[in-house]
C-alpha positions as CSV (number, residue, x, y, z in Angstrom):
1,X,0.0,0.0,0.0
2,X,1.0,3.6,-0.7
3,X,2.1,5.6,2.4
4,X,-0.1,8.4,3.3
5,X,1.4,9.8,6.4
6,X,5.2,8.8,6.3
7,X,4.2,6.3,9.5
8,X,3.8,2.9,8.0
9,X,1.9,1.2,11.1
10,X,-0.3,3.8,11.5
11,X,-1.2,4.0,7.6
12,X,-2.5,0.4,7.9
13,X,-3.7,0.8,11.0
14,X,-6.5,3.1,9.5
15,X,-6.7,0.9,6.2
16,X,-7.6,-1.6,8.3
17,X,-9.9,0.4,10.7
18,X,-11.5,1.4,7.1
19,X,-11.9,-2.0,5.7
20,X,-14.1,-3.1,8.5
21,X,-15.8,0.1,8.5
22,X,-17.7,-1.0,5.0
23,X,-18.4,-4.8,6.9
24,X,-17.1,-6.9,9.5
25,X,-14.5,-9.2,8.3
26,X,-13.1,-12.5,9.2
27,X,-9.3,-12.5,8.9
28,X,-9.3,-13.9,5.8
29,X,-11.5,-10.8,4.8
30,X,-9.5,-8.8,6.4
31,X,-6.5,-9.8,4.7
32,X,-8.0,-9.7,1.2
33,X,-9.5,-6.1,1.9
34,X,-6.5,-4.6,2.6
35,X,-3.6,-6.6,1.0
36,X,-1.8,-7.0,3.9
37,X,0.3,-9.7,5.3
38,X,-2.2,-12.4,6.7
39,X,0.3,-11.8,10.4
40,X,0.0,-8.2,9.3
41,X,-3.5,-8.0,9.4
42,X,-4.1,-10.1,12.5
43,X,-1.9,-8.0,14.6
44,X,-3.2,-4.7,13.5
45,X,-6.8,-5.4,14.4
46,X,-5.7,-7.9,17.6
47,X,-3.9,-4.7,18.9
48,X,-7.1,-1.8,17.6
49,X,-9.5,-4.5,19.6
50,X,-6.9,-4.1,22.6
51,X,-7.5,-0.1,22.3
52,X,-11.3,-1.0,21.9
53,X,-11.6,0.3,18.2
54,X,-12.7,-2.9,16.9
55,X,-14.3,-5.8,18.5
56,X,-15.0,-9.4,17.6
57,X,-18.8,-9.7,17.0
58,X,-20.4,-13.2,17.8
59,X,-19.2,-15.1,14.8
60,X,-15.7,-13.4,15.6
61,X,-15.2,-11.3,12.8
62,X,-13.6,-8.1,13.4
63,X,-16.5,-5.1,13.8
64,X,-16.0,-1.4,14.4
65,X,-15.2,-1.1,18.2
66,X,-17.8,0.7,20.7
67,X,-15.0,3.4,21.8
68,X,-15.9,4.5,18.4
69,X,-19.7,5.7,19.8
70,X,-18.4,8.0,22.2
71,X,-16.0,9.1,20.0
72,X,-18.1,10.0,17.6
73,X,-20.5,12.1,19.9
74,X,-17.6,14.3,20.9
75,X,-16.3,14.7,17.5
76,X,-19.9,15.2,16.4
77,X,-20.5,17.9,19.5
78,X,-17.4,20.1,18.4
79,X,-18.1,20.1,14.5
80,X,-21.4,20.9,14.8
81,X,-21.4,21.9,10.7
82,X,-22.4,18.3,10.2
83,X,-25.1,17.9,12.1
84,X,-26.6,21.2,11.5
85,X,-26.3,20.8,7.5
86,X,-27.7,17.6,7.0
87,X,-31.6,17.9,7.1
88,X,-30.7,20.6,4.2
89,X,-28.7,18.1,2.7
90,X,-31.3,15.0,3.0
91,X,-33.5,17.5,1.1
92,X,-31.0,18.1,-1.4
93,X,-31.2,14.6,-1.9
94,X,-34.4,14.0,-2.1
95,X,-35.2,16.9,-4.8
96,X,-31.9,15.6,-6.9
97,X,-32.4,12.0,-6.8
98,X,-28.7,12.2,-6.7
99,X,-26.0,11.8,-4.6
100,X,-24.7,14.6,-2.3
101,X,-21.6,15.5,-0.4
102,X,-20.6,18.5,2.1
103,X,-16.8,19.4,1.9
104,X,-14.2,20.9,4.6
105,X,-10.7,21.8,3.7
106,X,-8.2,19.7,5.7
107,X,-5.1,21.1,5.3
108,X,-3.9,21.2,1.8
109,X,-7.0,18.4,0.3
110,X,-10.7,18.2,1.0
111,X,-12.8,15.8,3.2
112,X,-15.8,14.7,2.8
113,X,-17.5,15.4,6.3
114,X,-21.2,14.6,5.1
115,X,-22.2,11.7,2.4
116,X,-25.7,10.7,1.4
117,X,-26.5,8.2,-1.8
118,X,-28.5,8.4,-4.5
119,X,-31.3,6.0,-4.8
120,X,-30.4,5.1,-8.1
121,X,-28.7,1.6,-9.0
122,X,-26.0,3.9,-11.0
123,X,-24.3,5.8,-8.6
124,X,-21.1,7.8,-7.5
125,X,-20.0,6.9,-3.6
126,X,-18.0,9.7,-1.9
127,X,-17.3,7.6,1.4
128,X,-17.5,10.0,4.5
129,X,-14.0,10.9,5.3
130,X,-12.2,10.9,2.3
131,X,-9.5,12.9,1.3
132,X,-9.9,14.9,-2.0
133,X,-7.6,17.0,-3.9
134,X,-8.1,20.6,-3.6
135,X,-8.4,22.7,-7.0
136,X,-10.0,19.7,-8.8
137,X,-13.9,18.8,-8.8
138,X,-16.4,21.1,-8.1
139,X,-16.4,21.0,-4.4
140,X,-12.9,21.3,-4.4
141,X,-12.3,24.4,-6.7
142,X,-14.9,25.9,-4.9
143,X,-12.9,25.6,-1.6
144,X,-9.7,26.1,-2.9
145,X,-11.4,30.1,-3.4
146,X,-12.3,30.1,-7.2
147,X,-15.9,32.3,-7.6
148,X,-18.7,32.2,-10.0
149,X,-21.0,34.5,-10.5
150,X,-23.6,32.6,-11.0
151,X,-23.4,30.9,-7.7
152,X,-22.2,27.6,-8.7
153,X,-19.0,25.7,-10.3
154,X,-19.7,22.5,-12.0
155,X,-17.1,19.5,-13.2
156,X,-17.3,16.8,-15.9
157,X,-15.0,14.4,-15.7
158,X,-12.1,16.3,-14.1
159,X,-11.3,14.5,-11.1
160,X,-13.3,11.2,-12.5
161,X,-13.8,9.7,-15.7
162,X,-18.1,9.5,-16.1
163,X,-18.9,12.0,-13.3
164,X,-20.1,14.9,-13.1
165,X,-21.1,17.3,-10.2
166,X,-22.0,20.7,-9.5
167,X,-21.0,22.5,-5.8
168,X,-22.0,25.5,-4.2
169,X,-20.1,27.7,-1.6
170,X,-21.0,28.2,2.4
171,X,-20.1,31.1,3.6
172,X,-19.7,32.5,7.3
173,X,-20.9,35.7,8.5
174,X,-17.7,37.9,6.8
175,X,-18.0,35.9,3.7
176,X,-15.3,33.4,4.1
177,X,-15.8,29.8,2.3
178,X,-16.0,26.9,5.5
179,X,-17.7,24.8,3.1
180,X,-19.0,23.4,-0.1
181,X,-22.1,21.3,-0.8
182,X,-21.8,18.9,-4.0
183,X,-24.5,17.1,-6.2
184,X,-22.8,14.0,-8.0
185,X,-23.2,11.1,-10.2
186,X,-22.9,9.9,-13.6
187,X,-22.4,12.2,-17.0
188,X,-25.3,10.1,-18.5
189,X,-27.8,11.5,-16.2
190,X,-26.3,14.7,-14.8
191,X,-25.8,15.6,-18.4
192,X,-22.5,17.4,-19.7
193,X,-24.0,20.5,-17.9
194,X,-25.1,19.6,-14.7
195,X,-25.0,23.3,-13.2
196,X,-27.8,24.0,-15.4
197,X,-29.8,20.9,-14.1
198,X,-29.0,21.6,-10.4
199,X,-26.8,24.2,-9.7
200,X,-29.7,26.9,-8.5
201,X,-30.7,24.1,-6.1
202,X,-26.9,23.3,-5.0
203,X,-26.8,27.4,-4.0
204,X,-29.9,28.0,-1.9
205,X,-28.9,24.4,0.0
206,X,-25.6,26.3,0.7
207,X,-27.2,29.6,1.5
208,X,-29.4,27.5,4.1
209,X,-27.3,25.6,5.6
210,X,-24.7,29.0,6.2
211,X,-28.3,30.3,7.9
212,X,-28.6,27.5,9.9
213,X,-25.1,28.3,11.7
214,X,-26.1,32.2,12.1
């Protein structure tokens, strides 16, 4: 696997936490989700079930851990952006029929802090969490400060071949970007212009979601 932070243990440490994330996983699973070393694997998640990040379930296959829970309350309780966006963004949703993202900078890439699926068969997953280039995308020239004056910057095909999206800007009180709500999915139904499809729908979900944290 390719080395994200420099820190080799802790790089598979998270691949592993990542893996199990999507399902629990025997070992075997385990191994062939991550491409780890069979010993590799096992004494990864033996030592993230010591810290009580995973756990074995009933049929002993490694599950997230319940540390996790309270984890994720605090996390939840001092980003409050997620939690306060996402009955705009389950609307956004619903009205699209398409799948929708909310972006954060994270240092010098993007991370997807909020992702909600299309019900369609045919569909583009943004896992919550991932990291994103900044500058390409929608979402991401959006946060990386490029403006529109129509409100919206759409992409086809520029970070990924047979997507399309369209995001939006939200802005604080003096007008500085925190975030950027995306509508995604496949060229074939967003069209080559999906801005004109959705982008007057992307902009008033970012305008109500920066009212919501007024």
């Amino acid at each position: 696997m390719d080395s994200v932070t420099g820190v080799g243990v802790l790089d598979k440490s998270v691949l592993v936490m990542r893996s199990v994330a999507e399902r629990p996983l025997n070992l075997n699973e385990l191994q062939a989700a991550t491409g780890l070393p069979r010993a590799t694997a096992h004494r990864l998640a033996a030592a993230l079930v010591q810290h009580g990040w995973l756990r074995r379930d009933h049929d002993g296959r490694f599950d997230l851990g319940l540390d996790l829970a309270s984890l994720g309350r605090i996390a939840a309780a001092r980003f409050p952006l997620g939690a306060r966006s996402l009955p705009v963004l389950r609307s956004l949703r619903d009205a699209t029929g398409e799948s929708v993202q909310l972006f954060v900078v994270d240092g010098d890439q993007r991370r997807c802090v909020v992702s909600l699926q299309s019900p369609h068969g045919l569909q583009w997953i943004v896992p919550e969490g991932v990291l994103f280039p900044l500058g390409r995308g929608s979402a991401g020239r959006v946060l990386n400060g490029e403006r529109s004056v129509i409100g919206w910057i759409e992409s086809i095909e520029e970070r990924e071949a047979g997507v399309a999206s369209v995001s939006a800007a939200v802005r604080d009180n003096d007008g500085a970007v925190i975030a950027a709500v995306s509508v995604s999915g496949p060229v074939e139904r967003l069209s080559r212009k999906p801005g004109e499809r959705w982008g007057a729908a992307v902009s008033t979900a970012a305008e109500q979601i920066a009212h919501q944290l007024r």
